[in-house]
BALOBA-1460 file (C-alpha; in Angstrom, 3 decimals):
// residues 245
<rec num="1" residu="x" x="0.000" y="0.000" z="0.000"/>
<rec num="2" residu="x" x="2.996" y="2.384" z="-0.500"/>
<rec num="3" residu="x" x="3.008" y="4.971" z="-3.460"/>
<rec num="4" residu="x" x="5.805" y="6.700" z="-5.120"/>
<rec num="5" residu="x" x="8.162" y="4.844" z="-4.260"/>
<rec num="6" residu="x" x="11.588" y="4.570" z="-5.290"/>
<rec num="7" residu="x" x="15.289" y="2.987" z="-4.408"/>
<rec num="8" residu="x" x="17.359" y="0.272" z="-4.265"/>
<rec num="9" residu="x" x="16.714" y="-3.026" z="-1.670"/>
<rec num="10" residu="x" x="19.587" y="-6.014" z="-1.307"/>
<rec num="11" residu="x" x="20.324" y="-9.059" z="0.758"/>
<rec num="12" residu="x" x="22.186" y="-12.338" z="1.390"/>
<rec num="13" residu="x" x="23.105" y="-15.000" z="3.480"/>
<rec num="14" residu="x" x="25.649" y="-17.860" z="3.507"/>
<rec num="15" residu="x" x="25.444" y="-21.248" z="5.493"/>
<rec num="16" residu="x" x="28.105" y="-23.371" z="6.539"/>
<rec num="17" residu="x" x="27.153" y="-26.939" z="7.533"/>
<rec num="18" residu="x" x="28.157" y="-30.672" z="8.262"/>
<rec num="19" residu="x" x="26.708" y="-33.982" z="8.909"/>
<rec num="20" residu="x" x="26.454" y="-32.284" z="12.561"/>
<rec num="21" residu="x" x="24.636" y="-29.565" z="10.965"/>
<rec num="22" residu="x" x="24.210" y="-25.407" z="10.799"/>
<rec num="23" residu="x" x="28.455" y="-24.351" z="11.983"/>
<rec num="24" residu="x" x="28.140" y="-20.945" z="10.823"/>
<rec num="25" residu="x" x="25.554" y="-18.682" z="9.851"/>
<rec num="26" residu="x" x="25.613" y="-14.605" z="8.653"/>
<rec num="27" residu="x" x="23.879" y="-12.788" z="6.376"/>
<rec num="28" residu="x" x="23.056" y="-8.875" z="5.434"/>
<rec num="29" residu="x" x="20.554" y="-6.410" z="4.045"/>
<rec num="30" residu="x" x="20.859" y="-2.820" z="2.850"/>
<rec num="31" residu="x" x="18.284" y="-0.667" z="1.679"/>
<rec num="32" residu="x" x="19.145" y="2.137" z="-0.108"/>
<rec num="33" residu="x" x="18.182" y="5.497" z="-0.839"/>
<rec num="34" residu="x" x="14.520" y="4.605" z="-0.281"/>
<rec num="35" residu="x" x="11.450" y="7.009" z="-0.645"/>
<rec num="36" residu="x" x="7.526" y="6.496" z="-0.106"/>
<rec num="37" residu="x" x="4.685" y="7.560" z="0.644"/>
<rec num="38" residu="x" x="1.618" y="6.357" z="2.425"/>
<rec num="39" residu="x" x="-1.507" y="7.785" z="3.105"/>
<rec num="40" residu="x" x="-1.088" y="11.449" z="4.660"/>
<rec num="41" residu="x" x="2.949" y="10.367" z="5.966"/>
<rec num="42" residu="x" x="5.828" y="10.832" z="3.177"/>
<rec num="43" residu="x" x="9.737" y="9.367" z="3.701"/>
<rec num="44" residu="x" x="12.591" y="10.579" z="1.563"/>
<rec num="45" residu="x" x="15.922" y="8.684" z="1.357"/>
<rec num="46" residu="x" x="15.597" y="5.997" z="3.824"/>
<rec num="47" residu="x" x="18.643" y="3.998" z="4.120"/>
<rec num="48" residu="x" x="19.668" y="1.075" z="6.022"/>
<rec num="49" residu="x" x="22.336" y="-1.497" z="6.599"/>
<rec num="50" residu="x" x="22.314" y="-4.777" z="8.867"/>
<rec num="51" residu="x" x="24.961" y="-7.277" z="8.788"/>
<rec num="52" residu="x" x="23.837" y="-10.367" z="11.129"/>
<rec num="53" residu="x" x="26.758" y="-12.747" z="12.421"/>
<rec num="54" residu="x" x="24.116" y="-15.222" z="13.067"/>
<rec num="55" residu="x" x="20.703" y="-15.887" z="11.459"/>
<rec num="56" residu="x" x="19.685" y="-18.796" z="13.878"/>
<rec num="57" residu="x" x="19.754" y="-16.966" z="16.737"/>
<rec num="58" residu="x" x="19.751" y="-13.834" z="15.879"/>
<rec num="59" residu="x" x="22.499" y="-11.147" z="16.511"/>
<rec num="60" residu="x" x="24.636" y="-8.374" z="15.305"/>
<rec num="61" residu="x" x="27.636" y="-6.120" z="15.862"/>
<rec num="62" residu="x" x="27.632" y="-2.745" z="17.062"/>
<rec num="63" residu="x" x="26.910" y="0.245" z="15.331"/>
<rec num="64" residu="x" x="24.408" y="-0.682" z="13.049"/>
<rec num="65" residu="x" x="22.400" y="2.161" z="11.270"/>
<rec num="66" residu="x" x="19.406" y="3.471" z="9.946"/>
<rec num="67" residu="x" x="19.007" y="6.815" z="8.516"/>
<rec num="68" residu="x" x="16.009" y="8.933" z="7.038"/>
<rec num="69" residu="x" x="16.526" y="12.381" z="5.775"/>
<rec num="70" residu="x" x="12.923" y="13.534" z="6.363"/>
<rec num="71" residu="x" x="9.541" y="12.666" z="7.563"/>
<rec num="72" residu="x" x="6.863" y="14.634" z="7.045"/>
<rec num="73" residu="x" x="3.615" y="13.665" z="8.563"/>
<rec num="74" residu="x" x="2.214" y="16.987" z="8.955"/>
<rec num="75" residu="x" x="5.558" y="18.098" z="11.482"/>
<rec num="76" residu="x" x="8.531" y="17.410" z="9.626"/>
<rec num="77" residu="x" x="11.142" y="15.057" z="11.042"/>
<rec num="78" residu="x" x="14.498" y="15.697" z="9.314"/>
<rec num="79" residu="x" x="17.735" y="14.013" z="9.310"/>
<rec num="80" residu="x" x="16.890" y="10.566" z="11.783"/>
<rec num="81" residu="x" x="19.942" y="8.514" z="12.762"/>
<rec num="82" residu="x" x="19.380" y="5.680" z="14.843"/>
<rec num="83" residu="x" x="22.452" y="3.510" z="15.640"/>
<rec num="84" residu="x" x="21.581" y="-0.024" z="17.236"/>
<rec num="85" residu="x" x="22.741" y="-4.136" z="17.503"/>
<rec num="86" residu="x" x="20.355" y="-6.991" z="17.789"/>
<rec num="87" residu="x" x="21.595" y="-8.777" z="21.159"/>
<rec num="88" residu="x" x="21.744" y="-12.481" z="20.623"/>
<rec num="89" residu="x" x="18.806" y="-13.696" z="23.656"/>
<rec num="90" residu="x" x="15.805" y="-15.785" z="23.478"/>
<rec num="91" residu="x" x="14.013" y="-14.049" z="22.045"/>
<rec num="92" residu="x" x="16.453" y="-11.213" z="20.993"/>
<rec num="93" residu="x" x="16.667" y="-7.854" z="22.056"/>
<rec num="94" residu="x" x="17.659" y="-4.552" z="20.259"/>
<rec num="95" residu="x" x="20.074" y="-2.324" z="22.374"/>
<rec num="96" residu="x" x="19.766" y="1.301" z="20.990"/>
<rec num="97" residu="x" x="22.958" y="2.721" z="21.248"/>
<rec num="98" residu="x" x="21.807" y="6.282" z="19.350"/>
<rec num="99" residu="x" x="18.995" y="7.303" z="18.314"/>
<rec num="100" residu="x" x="17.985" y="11.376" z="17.073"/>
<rec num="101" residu="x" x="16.098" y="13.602" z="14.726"/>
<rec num="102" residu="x" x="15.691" y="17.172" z="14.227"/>
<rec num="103" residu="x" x="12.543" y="18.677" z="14.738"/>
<rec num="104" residu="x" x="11.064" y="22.136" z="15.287"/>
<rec num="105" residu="x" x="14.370" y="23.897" z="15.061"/>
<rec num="106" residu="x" x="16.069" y="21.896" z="17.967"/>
<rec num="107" residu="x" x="16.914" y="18.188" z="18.359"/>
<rec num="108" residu="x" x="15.202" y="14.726" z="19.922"/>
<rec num="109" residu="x" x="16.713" y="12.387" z="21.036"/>
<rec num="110" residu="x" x="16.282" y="8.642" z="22.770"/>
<rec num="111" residu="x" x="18.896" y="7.991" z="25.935"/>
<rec num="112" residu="x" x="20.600" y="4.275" z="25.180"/>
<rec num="113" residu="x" x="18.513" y="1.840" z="26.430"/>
<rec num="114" residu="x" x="17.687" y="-2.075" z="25.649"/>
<rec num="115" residu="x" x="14.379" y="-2.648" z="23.885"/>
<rec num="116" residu="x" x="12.831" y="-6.372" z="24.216"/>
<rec num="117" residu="x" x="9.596" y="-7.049" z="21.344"/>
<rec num="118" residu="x" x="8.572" y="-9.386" z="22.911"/>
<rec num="119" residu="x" x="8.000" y="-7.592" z="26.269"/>
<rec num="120" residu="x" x="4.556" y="-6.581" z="27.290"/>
<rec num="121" residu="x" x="6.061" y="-2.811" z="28.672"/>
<rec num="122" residu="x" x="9.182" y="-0.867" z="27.396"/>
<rec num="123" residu="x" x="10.469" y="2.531" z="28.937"/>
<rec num="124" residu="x" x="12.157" y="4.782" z="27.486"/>
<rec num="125" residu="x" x="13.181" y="8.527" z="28.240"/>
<rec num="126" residu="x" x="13.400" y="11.330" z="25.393"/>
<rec num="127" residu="x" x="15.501" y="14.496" z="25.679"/>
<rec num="128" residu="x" x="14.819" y="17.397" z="24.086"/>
<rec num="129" residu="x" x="16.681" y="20.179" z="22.828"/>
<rec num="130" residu="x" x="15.871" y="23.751" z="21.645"/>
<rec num="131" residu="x" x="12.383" y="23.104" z="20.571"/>
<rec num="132" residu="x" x="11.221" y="26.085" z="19.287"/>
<rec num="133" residu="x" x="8.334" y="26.805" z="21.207"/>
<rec num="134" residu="x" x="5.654" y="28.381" z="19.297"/>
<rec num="135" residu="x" x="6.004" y="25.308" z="16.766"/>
<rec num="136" residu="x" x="5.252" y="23.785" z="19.785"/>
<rec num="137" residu="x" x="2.290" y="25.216" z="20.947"/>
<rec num="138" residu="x" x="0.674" y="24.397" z="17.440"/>
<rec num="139" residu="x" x="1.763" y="20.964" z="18.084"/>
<rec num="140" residu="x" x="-0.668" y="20.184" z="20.941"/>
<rec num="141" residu="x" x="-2.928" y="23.197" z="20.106"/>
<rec num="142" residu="x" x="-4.251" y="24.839" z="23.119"/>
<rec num="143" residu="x" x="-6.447" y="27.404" z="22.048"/>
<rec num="144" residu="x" x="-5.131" y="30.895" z="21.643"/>
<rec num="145" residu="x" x="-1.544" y="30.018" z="22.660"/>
<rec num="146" residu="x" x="1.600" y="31.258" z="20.954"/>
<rec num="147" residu="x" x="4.818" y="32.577" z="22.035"/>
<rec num="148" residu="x" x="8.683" y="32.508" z="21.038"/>
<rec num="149" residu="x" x="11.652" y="30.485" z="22.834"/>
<rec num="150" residu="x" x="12.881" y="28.221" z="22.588"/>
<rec num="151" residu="x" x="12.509" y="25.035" z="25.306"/>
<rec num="152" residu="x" x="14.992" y="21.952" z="26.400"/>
<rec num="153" residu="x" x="13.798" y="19.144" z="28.697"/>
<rec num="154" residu="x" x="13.282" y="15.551" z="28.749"/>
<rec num="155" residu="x" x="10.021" y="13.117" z="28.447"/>
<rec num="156" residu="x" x="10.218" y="9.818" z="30.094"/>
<rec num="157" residu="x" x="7.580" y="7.255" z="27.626"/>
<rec num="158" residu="x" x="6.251" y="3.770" z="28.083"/>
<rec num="159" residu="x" x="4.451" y="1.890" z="25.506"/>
<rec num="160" residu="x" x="2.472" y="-0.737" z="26.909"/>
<rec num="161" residu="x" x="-0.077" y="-2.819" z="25.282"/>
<rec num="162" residu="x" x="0.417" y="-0.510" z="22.009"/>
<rec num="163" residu="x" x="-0.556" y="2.454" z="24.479"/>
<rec num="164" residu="x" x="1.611" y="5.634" z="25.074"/>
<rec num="165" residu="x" x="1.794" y="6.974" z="28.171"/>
<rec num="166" residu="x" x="4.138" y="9.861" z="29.558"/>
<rec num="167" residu="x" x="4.913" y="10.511" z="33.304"/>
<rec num="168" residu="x" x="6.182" y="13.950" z="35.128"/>
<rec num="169" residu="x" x="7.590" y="15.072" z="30.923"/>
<rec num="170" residu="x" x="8.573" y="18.712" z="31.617"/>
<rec num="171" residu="x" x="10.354" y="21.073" z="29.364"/>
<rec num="172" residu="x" x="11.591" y="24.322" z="30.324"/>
<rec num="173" residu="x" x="12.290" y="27.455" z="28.219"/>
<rec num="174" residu="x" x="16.114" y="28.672" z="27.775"/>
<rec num="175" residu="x" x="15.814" y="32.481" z="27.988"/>
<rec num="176" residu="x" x="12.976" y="34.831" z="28.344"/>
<rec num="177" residu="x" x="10.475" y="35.541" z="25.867"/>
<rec num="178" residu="x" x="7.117" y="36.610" z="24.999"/>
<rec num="179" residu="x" x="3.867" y="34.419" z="25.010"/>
<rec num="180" residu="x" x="0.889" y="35.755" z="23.757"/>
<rec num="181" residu="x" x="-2.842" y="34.176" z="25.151"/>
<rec num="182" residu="x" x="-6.185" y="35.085" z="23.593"/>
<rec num="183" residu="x" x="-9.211" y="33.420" z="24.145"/>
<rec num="184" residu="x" x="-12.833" y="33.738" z="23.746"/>
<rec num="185" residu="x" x="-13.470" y="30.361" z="24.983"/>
<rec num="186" residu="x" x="-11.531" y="30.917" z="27.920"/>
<rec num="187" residu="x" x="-12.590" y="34.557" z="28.752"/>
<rec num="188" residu="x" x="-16.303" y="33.486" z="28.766"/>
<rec num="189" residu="x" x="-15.907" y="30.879" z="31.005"/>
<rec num="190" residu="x" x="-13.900" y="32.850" z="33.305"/>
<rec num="191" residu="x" x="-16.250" y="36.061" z="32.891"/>
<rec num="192" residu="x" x="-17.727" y="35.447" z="36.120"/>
<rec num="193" residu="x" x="-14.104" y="35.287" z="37.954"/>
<rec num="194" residu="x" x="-13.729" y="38.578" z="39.012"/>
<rec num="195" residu="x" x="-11.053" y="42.105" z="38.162"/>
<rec num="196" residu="x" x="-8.323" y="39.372" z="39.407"/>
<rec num="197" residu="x" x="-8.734" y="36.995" z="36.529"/>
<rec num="198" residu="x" x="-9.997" y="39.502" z="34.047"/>
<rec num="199" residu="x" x="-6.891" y="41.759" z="35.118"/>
<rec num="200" residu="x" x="-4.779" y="38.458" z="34.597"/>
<rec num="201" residu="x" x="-6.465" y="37.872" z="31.124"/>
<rec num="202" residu="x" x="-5.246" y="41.101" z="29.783"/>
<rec num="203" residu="x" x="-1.900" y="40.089" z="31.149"/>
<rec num="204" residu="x" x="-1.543" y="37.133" z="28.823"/>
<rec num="205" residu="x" x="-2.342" y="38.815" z="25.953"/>
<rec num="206" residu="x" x="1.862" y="40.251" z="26.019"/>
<rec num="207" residu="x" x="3.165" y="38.053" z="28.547"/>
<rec num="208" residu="x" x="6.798" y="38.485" z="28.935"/>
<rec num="209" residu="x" x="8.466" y="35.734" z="31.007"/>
<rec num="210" residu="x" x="11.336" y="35.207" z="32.587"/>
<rec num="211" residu="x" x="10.417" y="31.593" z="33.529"/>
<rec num="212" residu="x" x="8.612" y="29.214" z="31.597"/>
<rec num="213" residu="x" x="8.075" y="25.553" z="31.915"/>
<rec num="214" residu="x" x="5.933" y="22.760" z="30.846"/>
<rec num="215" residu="x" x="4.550" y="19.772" z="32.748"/>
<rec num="216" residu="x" x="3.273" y="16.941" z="30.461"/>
<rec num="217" residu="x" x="1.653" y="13.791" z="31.429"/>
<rec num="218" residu="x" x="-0.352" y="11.094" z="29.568"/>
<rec num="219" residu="x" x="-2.265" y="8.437" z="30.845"/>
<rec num="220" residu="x" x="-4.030" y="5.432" z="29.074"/>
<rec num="221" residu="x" x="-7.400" y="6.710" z="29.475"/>
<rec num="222" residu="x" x="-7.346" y="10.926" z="28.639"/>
<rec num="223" residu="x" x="-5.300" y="12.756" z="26.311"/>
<rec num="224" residu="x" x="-2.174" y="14.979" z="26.681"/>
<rec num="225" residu="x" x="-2.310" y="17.187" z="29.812"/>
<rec num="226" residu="x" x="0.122" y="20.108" z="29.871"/>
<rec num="227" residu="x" x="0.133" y="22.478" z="32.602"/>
<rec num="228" residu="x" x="2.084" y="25.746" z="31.948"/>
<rec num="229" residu="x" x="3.588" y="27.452" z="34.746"/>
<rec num="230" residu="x" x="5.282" y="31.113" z="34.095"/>
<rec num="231" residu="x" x="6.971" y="33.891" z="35.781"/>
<rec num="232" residu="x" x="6.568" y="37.654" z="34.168"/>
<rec num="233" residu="x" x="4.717" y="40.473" z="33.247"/>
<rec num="234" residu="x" x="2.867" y="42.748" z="30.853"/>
<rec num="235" residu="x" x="4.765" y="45.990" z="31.060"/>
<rec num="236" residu="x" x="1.334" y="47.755" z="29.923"/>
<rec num="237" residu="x" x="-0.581" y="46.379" z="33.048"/>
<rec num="238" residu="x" x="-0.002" y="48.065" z="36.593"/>
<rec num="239" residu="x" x="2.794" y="48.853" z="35.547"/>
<rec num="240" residu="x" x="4.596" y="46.048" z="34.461"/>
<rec num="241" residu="x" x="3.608" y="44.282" z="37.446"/>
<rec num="242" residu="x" x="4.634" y="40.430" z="37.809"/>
<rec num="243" residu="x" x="2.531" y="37.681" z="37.456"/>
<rec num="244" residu="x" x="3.547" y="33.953" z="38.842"/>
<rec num="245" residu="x" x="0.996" y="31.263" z="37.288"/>
């Protein structure tokens, strides 16, 4: 079900045996330069190599690679390099020795770790690096949000039972900046508030913040919930007073 596709795919393997049976086994596959698409996602120049020194039970040396110069399924994932072996086990495990992509204007990437398929749970923990933040924002699209910065942090994930989940993810801006919050929804459900949250309303319209950070957690049963905390001010209300939220 792939369209548009395009590159070059190769493989091999070589047996030795005796009357005692398999002695030696090995074997390899490359595929090269490979671009698809399928349905809304579309891959450009996939390429990987795998050289197995054993196809019984299966296993690999170090270091090798897969690489994809973009993926664009609506946010663009550019220049993916993921460096693994396959650990010889019953059944066998991939240990990821590298794994990264640039996204957003900063960088993602997966800490080492040892993933087993056959396991019901895996863990893993993602850092992140200089996210640009109002790319961000459109990302998990809370209503009215934008801003500039850029933001740095680290997301621990499990996948369990073909579930995501994320636990106590928090990211963190690098500098100050400005975010900018504007919402009918929000203002007529708060109308009733009081001058506080009216006076803090017109504040978010030109927040500028000194501190910014992001909580994110996900469980099995709801959606994405990010809770924003900030430190700063609007310099047009009382007089640039600050604001901690």
């Amino acid at each position: 079900q792939l369209e548009d596709v395009s590159g070059q795919i190769s493989a091999n393997a070589q047996f030795e045996w005796s009357t005692e049976g398999v002695r030696n086994s090995r074997g390899a596959f490359a595929l090269h330069n490979m671009s698809f698409a399928r349905d809304t996602v579309k891959v450009n120049d996939l390429n990987v190599t795998l050289d197995l020194d054993n196809l019984l039970a299966l296993s690999s040396p170090p270091r090798q690679t897969i690489t994809i110069r973009r993926i664009d399924a609506g946010i663009p994932l550019e220049n993916l390099l993921v460096s693994y072996h396959i650990v010889g086990a019953d059944p066998p495990r991939i240990a990821l020795e590298k794994a990264q992509f640039s996204m957003m204007d900063g960088m993602v990437s997966v800490v080492p770790t040892v993933i087993d398929p056959a396991a019901a749970r895996s863990d893993m923990l993602i850092r992140i690096s200089n996210i640009d933040l109002e790319t961000f924002f459109n990302l998990i699209k809370v209503d009215g949000l934008a801003g500039s910065g850029h933001l740095d942090g680290q997301i621990p994930l499990t996948l369990e039972n073909n579930q995501v989940t994320i636990t106590n993810g928090r990211l963190a801006a690098k500098a100050p900046g400005v975010l900018h919050f504007k919402s009918e929804k929000a203002s007529q459900l708060l109308a009733s508030a009081g001058d506080e949250m009216n006076l803090l309303l017109q504040a978010m319209e030109d927040f500028h913040y000194t501190e910014l950070s992001l909580d994110l957690d996900k469980s099995v049963a709801h959606d994405l919930v990010a809770k924003l905390s900030l430190l700063g001010n609007n310099p047009k209300i009382k007089d640039g007073q600050a604001f901690r939220l």
